[in-house]
N, C-alpha and C positions, 0 to 999 in steps of 0.2 A: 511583546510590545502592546500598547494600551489604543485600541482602535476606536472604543466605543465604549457609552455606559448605559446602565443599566439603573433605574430606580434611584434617580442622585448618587449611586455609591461608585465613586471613581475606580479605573480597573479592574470593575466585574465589565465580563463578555458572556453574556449569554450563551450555551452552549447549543449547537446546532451541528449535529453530527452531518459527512457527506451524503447519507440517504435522504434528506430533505434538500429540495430548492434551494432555501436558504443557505442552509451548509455548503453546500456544493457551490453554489455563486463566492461565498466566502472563500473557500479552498481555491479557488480560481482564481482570483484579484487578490488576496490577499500575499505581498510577497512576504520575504524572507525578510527576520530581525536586519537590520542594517551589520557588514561587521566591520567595525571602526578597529581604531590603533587601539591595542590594547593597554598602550602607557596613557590613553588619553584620561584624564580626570576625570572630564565629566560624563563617563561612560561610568556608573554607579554596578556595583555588584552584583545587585538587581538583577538589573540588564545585560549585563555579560550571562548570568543564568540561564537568564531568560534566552538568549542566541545560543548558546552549547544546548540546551535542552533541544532545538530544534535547529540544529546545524543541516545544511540542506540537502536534499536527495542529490546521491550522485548517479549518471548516470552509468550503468553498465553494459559490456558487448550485448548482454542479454535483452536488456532492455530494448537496443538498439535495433537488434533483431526482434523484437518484439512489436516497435512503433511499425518496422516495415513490412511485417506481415499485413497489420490491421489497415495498412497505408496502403496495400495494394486489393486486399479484400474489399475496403470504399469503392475503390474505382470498381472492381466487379460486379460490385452490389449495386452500382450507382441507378441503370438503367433497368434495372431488374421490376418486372412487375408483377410476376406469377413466378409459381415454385418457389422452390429450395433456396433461400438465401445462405452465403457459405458464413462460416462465423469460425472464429478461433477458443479454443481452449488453453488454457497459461496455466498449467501443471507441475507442481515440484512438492517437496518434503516443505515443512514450516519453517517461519525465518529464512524463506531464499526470497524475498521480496516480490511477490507473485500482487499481491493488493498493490504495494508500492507502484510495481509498474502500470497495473492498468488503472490507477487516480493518473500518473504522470503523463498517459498516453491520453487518457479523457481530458486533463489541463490540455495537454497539447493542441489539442482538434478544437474545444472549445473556444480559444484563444483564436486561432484560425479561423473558424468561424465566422467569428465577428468583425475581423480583421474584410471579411469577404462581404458580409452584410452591417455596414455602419451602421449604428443607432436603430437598428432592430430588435428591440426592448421585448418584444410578444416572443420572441423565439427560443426554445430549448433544445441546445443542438446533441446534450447527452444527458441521460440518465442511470443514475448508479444505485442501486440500491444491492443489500445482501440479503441472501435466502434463510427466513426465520426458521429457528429450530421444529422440527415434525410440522413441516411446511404441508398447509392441504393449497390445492388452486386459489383459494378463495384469498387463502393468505396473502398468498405471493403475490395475487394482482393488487390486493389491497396495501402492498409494500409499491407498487405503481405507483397508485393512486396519491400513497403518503409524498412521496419524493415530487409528485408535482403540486402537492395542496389542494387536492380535490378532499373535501368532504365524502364521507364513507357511511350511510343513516345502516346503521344494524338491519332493517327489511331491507336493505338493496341486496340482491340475490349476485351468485357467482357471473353470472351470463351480466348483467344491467352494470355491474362496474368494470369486467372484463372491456363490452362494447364502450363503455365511457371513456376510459384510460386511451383504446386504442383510437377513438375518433379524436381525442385531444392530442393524444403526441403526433397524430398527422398532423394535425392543423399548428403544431406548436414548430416542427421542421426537424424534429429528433430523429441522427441517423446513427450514433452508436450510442447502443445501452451492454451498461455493464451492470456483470451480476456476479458477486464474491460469493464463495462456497457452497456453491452448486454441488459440491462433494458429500453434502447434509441430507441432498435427496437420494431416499434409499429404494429405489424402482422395485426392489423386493417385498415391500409391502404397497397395501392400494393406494395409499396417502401421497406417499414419493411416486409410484406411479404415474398417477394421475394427475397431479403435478408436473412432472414431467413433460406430458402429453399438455397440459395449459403452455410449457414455455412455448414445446414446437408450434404450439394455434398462435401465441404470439407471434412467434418469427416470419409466418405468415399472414399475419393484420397488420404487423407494423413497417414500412419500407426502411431499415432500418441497420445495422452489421452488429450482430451482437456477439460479446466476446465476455467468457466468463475466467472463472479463477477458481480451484480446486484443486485438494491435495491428493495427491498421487494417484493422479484420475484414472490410469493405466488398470491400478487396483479396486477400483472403487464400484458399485453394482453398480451406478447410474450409464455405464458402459456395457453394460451385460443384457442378455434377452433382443427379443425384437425392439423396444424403444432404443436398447443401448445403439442396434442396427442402424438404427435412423440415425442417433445422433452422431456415431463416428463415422454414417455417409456425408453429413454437412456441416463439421466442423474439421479444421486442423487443429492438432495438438503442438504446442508449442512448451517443450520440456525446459521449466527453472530450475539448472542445476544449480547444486553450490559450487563455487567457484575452483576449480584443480587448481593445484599445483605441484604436478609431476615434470615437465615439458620446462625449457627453458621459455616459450612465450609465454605458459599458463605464469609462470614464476612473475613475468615483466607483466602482465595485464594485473596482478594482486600488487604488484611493487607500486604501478601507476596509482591504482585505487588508493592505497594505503600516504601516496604522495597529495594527491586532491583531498584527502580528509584531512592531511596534518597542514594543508595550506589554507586549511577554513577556522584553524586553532587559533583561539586568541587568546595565549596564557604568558605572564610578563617573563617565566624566568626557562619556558620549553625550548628544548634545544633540538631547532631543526634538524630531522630526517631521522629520529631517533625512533619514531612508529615505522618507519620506511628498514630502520635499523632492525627490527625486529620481525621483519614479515613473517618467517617462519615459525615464530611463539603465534602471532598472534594468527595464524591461519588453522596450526593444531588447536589452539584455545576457541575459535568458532565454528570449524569443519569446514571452511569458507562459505559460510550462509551472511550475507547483506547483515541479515536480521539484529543478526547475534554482535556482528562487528560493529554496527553501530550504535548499538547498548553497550556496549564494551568500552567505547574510546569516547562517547557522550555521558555517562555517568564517570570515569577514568579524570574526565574534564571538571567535570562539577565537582566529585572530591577536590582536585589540586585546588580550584579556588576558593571553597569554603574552610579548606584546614589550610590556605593561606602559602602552599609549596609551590602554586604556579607553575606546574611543568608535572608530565606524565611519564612514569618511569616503569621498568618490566616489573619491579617489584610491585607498585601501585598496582599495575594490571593483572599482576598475581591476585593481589588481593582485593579484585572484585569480582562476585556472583554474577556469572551467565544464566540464562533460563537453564532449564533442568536437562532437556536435550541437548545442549551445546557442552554441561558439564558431565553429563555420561557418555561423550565419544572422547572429550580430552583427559578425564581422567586416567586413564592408565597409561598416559603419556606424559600425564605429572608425576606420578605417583613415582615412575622412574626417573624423572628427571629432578625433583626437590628433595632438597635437605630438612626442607620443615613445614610442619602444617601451615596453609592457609589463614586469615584471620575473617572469618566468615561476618561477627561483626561488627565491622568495620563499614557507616553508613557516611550517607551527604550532608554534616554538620547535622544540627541541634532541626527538631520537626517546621519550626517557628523558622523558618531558612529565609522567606521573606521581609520578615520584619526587620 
């Protein structure tokens, strides 16, 4: 949907990822495509695209259990003025929606926020940025510094933007910051190390709950040695599985899921409950990971409406590429169960799809 322009040129949106201010404000306030009747006319092709491409987060138990960790670590943290602030860690394999849920939990509190302080314009109640690759201290604070718009002059040294960043998110009112792939720093060399040792100085300048995101943290150095000591004393881990389906509940928590994505469908000729009809293809076909599933039934989408079939079928879902890890757990569960190769390609109509 066309919010803003750019240089006279009608629907350009400047891009502004969630590690700046600006991005982040935007992912906040900006809701979801509208989703209209799908027989309606003047709902143009376009447009329909444009809403499947971003059909909206749903929420999961995980999630859920997720919001109420960080929701009860706030109150812990609230009155906290020295020490250990406790903080969470949100750990799983890739594609089980680990970033998804801590942007939706930071929407969440931010929103709130505001709701608690009307028209308090000066205030930034989160900050989200991710840990750049062979992150040194200097880096990462300077990934601070970018997400609030401070200027960074090449002579300002590690300590003069460190102290800058933290006097500013006090006075700005920031009480969770998040930080995606924290699993980047590798405490076994000095770089990751030492870095390291910058977040804990932060956790302690800033009064604030921080909650990061990394894969399979369990294995990861940044839990090993004396710093890992430190940090799995003040953080909980919060394990994102992918989703089972051994149990007759696990079966009905994927049927639910799979029921909310086909009621967010807007395709003229799909025939309800037919994704619901298929849970068991399509949970071997993603391993139950968020990730995969909603690549899956969002690209599944966009073929039916540009080859004009308006409705998602097993076969169609046959024949669309999952990332590379979701296609080597399913493969030898296809390999048994089909009579014939895949059509690998088979793409989302002609490059030129907007025009």
């Amino acid at each position: 949907m066309v919010t803003e322009t750019s240089g006279g040129v009608a629907g350009f949106v400047p891009f502004a990822p969630p590690t700046t201010w600006q991005g982040w404000d935007r992912f906040v306030h900006t809701p979801p495509a509208e989703a209209r009747d799908a027989a309606d006319a003047g709902w143009t092709q376009s447009e329909r695209e444009d809403y499947h491409s971003e059909l909206s987060v749903l929420r999961t138990p995980a999630m859920t259990h997720a919001f109420t960790a960080v929701r009860r670590l706030l109150l812990v943290n609230r009155r906290q003025q020295t020490g250990a602030r406790r903080g969470l860690i949100i750990s799983g394999p890739a594609t089980t929606g680990k970033t998804t849920t801590m942007m939706a939990m930071g929407r969440s509190f931010h929103l709130a926020d505001q709701l608690k302080h009307p028209g308090a314009v000066d205030r930034r109640p989160v900050l989200f940025i991710s840990v750049p690759p062979a992150a040194t201290p200097k880096m990462l604070v300077s990934e601070f510094a970018r997400f609030l718009g401070m200027p960074v002059a090449e002579r300002l040294n590690q300590t003069q933007i460190t102290n800058a960043v933290c006097d500013m998110l006090c006075e700005l009112g920031t009480q969770l910051i998040l930080i995606d792939d924290v699993h980047l720093l590798d405490t076994r060399r000095r770089s990751g190390a030492e870095t390291s040792d910058q977040l804990k100085y932060l956790g302690e300048r800033i009064p604030a709950t921080f909650v990061y995101s990394a894969i399979d943290i369990d294995t990861s150095p940044l839990l090993s040695g004396v710093r890992g000591a430190q940090i799995a004393g003040r953080f909980k881990i919060f394990r994102n599985r992918p989703l089972a389906y051994g149990t007759a509940v696990e079966k009905e928590t994927w049927h639910e899921l799979l029921r909310h994505m086909e009621d967010l469908l807007r395709l003229r000729a799909h025939r309800c409950g037919s994704l619901a009809g298929h849970s068991a293809y399509l949970h071997a076909r993603t391993g139950g990971c968020i990730g995969s599933l909603s690549q899956l039934v969002r690209e599944a989408a966009l073929i039916a409406i540009t080859e004009g079939t308006e409705r998602i079928t097993k076969k169609l879902l046959a024949e669309v590429e999952l990332d590379a890890a979701a296609e080597a757990q399913a493969r030898p569960r296809r390999q048994r169960s089909q009579g014939r190769p895949r059509n690998p390609a088979r793409a989302i109509g002609p490059l030129a799809v907007n025009e």
